[in-house]
C-alpha positions as CSV (number, residue, x, y, z in Angstrom):
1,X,7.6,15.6,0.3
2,X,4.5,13.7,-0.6
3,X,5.8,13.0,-4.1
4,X,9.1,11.6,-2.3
5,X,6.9,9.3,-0.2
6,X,4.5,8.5,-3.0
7,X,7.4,6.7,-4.9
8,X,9.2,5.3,-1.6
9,X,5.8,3.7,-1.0
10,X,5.9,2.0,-4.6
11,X,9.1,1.1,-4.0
12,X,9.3,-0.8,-1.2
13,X,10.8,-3.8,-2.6
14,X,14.3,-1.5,-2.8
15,X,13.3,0.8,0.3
16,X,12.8,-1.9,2.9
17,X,16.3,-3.7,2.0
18,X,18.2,0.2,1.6
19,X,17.1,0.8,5.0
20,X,18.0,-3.0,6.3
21,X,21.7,-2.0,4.6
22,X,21.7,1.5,5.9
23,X,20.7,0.2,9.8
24,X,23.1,-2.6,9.4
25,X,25.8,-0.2,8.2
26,X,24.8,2.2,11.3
27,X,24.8,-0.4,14.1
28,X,28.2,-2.1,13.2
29,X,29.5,0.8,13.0
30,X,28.3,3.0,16.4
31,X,27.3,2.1,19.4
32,X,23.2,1.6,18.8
33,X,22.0,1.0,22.3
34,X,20.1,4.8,22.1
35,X,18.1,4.0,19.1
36,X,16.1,1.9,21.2
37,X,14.4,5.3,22.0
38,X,13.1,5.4,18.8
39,X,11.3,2.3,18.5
40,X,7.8,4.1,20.1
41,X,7.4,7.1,18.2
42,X,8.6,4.7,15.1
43,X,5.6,2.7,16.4
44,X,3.1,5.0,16.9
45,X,4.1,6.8,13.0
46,X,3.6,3.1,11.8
47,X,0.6,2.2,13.5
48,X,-1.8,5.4,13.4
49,X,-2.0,6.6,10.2
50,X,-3.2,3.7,8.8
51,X,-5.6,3.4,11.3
52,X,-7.0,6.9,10.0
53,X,-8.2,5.1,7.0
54,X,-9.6,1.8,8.1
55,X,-13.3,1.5,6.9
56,X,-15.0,-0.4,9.9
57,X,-18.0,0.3,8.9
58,X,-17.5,-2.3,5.7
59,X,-17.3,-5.1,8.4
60,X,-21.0,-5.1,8.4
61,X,-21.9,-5.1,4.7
62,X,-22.7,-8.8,3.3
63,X,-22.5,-10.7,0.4
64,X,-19.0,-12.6,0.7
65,X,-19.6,-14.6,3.9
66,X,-18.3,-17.8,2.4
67,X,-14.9,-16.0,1.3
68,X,-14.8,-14.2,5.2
69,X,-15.3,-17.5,6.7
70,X,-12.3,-19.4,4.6
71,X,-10.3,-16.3,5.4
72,X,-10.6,-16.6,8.9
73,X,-10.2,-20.1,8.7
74,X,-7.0,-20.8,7.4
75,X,-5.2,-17.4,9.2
76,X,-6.6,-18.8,12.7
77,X,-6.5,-22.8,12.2
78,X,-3.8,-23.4,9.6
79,X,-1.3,-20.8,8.6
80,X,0.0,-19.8,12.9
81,X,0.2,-23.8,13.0
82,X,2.7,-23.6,9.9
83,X,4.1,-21.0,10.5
84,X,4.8,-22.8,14.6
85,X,6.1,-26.0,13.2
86,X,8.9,-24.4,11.0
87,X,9.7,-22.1,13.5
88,X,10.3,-25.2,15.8
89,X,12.0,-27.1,13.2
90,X,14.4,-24.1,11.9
91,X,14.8,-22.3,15.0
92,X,14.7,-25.1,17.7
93,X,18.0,-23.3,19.2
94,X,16.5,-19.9,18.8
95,X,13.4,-19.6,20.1
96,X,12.6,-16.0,19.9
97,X,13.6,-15.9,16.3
98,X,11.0,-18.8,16.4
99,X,8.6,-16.5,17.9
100,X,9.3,-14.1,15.0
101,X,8.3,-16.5,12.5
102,X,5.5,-17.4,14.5
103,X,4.2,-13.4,15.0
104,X,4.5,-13.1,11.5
105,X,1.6,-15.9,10.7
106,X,-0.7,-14.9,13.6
107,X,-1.8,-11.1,12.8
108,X,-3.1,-11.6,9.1
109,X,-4.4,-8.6,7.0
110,X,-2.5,-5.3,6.0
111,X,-3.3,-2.1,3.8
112,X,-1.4,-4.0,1.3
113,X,-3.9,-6.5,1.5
114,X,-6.3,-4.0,0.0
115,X,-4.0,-2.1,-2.5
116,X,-2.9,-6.1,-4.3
117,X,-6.6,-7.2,-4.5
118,X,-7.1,-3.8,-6.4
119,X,-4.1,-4.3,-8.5
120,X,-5.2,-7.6,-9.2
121,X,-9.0,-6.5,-9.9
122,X,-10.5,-8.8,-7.0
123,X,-13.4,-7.6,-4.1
124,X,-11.9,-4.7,-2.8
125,X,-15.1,-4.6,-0.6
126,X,-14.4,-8.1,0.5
127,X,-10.7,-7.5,0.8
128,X,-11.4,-3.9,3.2
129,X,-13.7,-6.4,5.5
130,X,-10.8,-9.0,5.9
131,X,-8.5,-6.5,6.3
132,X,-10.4,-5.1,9.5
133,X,-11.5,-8.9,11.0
134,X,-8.3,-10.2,10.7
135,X,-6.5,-6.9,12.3
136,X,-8.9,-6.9,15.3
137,X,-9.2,-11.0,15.6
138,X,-5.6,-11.4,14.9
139,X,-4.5,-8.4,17.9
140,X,-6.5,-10.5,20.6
141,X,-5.7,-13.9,19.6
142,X,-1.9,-13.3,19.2
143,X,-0.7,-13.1,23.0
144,X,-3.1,-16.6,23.6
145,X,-1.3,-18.6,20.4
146,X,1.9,-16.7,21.5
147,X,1.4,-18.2,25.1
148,X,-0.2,-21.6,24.2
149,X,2.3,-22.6,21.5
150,X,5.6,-21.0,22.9
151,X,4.8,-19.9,26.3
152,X,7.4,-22.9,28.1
153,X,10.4,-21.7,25.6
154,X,10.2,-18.3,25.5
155,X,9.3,-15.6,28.6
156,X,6.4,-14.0,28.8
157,X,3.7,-12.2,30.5
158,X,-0.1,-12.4,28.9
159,X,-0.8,-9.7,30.8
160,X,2.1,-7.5,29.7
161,X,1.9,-8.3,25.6
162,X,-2.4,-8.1,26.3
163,X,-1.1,-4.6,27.5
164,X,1.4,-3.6,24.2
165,X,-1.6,-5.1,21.9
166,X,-3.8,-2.3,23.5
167,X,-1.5,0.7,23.4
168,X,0.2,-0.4,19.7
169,X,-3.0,-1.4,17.9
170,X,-6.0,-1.0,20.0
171,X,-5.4,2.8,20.8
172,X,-4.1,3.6,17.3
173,X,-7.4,2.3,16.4
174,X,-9.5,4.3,18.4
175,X,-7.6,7.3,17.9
176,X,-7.5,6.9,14.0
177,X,-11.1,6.0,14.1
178,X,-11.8,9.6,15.9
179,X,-9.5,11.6,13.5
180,X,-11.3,10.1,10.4
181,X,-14.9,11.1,11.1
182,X,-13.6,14.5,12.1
183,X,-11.7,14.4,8.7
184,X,-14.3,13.5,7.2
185,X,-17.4,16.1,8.7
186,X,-14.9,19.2,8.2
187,X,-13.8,18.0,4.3
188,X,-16.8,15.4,3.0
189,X,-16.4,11.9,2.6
190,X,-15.5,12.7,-0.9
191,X,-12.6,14.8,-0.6
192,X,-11.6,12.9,2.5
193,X,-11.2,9.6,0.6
194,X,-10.0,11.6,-2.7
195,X,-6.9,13.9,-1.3
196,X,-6.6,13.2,2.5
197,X,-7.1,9.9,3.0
198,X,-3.9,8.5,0.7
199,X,-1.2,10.5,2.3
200,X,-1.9,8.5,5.6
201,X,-0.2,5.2,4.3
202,X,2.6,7.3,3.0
203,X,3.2,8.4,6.4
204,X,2.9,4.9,7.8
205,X,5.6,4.0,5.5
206,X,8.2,6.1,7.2
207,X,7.3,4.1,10.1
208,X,7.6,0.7,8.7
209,X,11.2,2.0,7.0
210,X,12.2,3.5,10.4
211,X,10.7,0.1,12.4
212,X,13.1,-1.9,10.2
213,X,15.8,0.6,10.2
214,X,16.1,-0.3,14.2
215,X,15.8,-3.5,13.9
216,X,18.7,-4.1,11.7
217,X,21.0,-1.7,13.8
218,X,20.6,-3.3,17.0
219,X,21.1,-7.0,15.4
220,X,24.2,-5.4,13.3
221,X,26.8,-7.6,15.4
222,X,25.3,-10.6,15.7
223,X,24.4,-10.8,11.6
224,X,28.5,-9.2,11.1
225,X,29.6,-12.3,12.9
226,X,27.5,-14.9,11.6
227,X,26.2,-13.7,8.3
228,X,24.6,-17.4,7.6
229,X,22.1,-16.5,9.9
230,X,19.9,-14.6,7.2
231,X,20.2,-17.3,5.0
232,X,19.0,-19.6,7.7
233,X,15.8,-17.2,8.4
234,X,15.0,-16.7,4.6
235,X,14.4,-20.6,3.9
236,X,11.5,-21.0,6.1
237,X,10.2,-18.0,5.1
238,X,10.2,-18.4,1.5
239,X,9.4,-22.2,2.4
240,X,5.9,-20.5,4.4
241,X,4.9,-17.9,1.7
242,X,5.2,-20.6,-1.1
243,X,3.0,-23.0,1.0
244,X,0.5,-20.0,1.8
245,X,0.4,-18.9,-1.9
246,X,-0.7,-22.6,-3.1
247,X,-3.0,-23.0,-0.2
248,X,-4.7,-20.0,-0.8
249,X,-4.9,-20.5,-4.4
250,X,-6.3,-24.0,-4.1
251,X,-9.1,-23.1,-1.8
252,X,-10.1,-20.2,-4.2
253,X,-10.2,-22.0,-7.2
254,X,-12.1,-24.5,-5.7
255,X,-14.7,-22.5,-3.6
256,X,-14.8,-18.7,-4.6
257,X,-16.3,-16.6,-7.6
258,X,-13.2,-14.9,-9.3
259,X,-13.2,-11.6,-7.5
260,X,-13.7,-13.3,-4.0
261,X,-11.0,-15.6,-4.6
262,X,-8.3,-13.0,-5.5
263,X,-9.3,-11.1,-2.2
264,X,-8.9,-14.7,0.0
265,X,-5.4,-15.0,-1.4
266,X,-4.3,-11.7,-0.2
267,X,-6.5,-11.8,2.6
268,X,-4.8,-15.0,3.9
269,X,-1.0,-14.6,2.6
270,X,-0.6,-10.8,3.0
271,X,0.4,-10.6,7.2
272,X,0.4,-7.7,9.1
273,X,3.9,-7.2,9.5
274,X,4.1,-3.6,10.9
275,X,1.8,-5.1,13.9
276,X,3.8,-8.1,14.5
277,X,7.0,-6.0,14.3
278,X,5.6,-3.5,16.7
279,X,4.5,-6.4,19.0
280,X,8.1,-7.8,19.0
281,X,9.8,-4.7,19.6
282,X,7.7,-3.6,22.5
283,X,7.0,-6.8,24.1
284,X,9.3,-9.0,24.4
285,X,12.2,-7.0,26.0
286,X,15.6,-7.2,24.2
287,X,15.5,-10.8,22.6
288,X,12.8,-9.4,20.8
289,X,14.7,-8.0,18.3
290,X,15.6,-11.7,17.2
291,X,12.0,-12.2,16.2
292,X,11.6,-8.4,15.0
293,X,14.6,-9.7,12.4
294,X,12.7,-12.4,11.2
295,X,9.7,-10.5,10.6
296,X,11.6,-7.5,8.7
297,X,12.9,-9.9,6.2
298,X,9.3,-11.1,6.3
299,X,9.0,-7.5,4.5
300,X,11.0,-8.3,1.4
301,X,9.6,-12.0,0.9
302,X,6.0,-10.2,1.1
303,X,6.1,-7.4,-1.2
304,X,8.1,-9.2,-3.9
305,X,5.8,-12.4,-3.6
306,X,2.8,-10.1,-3.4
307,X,4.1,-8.3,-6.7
308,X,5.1,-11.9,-8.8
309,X,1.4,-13.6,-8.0
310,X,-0.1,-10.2,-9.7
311,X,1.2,-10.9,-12.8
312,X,-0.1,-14.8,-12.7
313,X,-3.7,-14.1,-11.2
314,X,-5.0,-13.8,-15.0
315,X,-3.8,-17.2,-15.7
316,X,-4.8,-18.6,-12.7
317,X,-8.2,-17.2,-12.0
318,X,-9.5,-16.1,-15.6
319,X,-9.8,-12.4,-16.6
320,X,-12.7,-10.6,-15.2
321,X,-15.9,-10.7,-16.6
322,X,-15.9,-7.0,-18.1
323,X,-12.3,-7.9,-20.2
324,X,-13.7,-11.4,-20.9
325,X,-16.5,-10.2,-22.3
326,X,-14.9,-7.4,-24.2
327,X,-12.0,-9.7,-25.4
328,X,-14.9,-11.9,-26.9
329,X,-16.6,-9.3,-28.6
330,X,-13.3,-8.0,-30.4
331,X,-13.2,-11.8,-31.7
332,X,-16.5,-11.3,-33.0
């Protein structure tokens, strides 16, 4: 089984749209009104697990405060401003698949933000902090943005989506936080982080796939009918990531060391889409799964951008300094 969710997890690029195409597939084709059921324990799968490996203990470690404050920066005071604006521009009929484009530039940070900064040799230390600011900043500022920027178009009640925030990310949290050190004191931080600690986002996977899975079925109709409407929710979203990439890039090129400027990008364009998703599904009643629509094709844009800027970051931010140096010794 792990094996099968090893590779499913490298392959989310096809997995996320074969489950989109499988839920599609299921809710034009049955009645989908019970799967509605499955959108908590879907949640919790999602949401735990990766909570079980969150290091926020790294949050207090220095040495790339410049690259934490830009971070923080541009997810609170640019990118939930972009991301607002197209939704109003795209959407201004919609406005809970507004909301969705919105929700998908307020809670910044994923594990993925840590696995492309790896890929991509960056901080990885500066990338885990990011990764837990932006989670916990991005859960308490999102019902406020949500109600100060679309609070007179769409319905909603602070106290009620203050109230999901705790029991989707805020529990999770505290429960994955509690299963780690006890984890950790029966096996040692060593095997812990070794053998135990990967399966977790393996299982979160499932989550995310089964999240999506729902989110597709109950919209089945509406997309059968008017299958324009993805198109029309891909521009914007290609148009954001694009904007967020050369942002990012800009600032880091400018301001950052090498390492700390590959960790910014992904710490500022990688969004946590399984929050966001959750927060959709569970808080906005049933025209939330317009904006949980938005944000699953979110999904796809994401990992295959994420993938693409990989194979640029050498020619954009210089090879680190261990292959420069060896690449000018072999010349010598």
């Amino acid at each position: 089984m792990w094996i099968f969710l090893r590779t499913v997890t490298k392959n989310l690029t096809i997995a996320i749209p074969v489950m989109m195409a499988a839920g599609f597939v299921y809710g034009v084709s049955a009645d989908a009104s019970w799967i509605k059921s499955l959108i908590v324990p879907f949640t919790f799968l999602m949401v735990y697990p990766m909570m079980v490996t969150l290091k926020i203990k790294k949050v207090f470690e220095g040495g790339d405060g410049k690259a934490q404050v830009l971070t923080q920066l541009l997810n609170f005071g640019v990118i939930p401003f972009l991301a607002f604006g197209f939704g109003s521009f795209f959407f201004a009929d919609k406005p809970y698949m507004a909301l969705g484009l919105l929700l998908a530039g307020l809670v910044p940070t994923s594990g993925m933000t840590i696995s492309w900064t790896g890929f991509a040799k960056g901080n990885m230390s500066a990338a885990v902090k990011m990764t837990v600011i932006g989670l916990i900043c991005g859960s308490l500022a999102t019902p406020f943005f949500v109600k100060a920027l679309m609070g007179a178009t769409i319905e909603m009640s602070l106290m009620a989506v203050l109230k999901q925030i705790f029991f989707i990310v805020f529990l999770p949290m505290t429960l994955g936080y509690v299963t780690q050190r006890i984890l950790v004191k029966r096996y040692g931080q060593p095997d812990f982080q070794k053998s135990i600690a990967p399966k977790f986002p393996m299982l979160s996977t499932l989550g995310v796939l089964g999240i999506v899975f729902v989110a597709l079925a109950l919209k089945a109709r509406t997309i059968a009918s008017s299958p324009e409407v993805l198109l029309n929710i891909l521009i914007p979203l290609v148009i954001l990531y694009a904007l967020n990439f050369a942002l990012s890039t800009m600032v880091g090129r400018c301001f950052l060391k090498r390492g700390d400027a590959i960790a910014f990008v992904y710490g500022s364009v990688m969004r946590n889409l399984s929050i966001a998703l959750a927060i959709a599904i569970n808080a906005f009643g049933p025209q939330g799964s317009d904006a949980a629509l938005v944000i699953a094709m979110a999904y796809i844009i994401q990992v295959q951008s994420a993938a693409w800027y990989v194979k640029f970051t050498a020619r954009i931010f210089g090879l680190p300094e261990e292959l420069s140096t060896a690449s000018a010794s072999g010349r010598a």
